[in-house]
Phi, psi and omega in degrees: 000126177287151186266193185282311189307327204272289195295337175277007174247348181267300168311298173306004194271322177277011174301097193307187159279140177104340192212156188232147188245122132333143170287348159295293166337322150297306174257046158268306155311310201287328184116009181194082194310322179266028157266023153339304215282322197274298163338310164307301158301332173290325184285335173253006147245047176309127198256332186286335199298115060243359191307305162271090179317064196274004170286008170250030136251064149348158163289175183292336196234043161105344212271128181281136194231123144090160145186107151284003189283188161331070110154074169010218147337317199284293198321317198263003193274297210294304147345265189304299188319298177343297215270001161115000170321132177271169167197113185271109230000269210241060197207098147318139194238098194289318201286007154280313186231031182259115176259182203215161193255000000 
């Protein structure tokens, strides 16, 4: 049986280019709607990235939040524009690139 951690990596794994889910969104998808905070941690502490994109997780009101990765925010800002994100400063503009399963 895949665990919640298993399953919050299999969702961000389907997340497209162009587009972003929230950690409540995920872990809603995941099976457990108030563990946003654990998605969250799962995501900074990605064993996998970049293969598993978690810089195509956002807060619920668009706002880039945590990226532990190489140059922090700005990288991950820089990112998402790359795969076509839209954005109204510095907050993804979910009803353009907010994605849905």
């Amino acid at each position: 049986m895949i665990n919640f951690k298993e399953k919050v990596y299999k969702i961000c794994d389907s997340i497209p280019k162009g587009k972003v889910a929230t950690y409540g969104q995920i872990a809603k998808l995941a099976g457990r709607p108030k563990a946003a905070r654990a998605v969250g941690y799962y995501m900074r502490t990605n064993p996998d990235a970049p293969h598993t994109p978690c810089h195509r997780v956002v807060a619920s009101d668009g706002s880039l939040t945590g990226y532990s990765g190489r140059g922090g925010l700005k990288a991950k800002k820089q990112m998402l524009k790359n795969e076509g994100v839209v954005f109204e400063g510095d907050k993804v503009l979910l009803s353009k690139s907010g994605w849905s399963l």
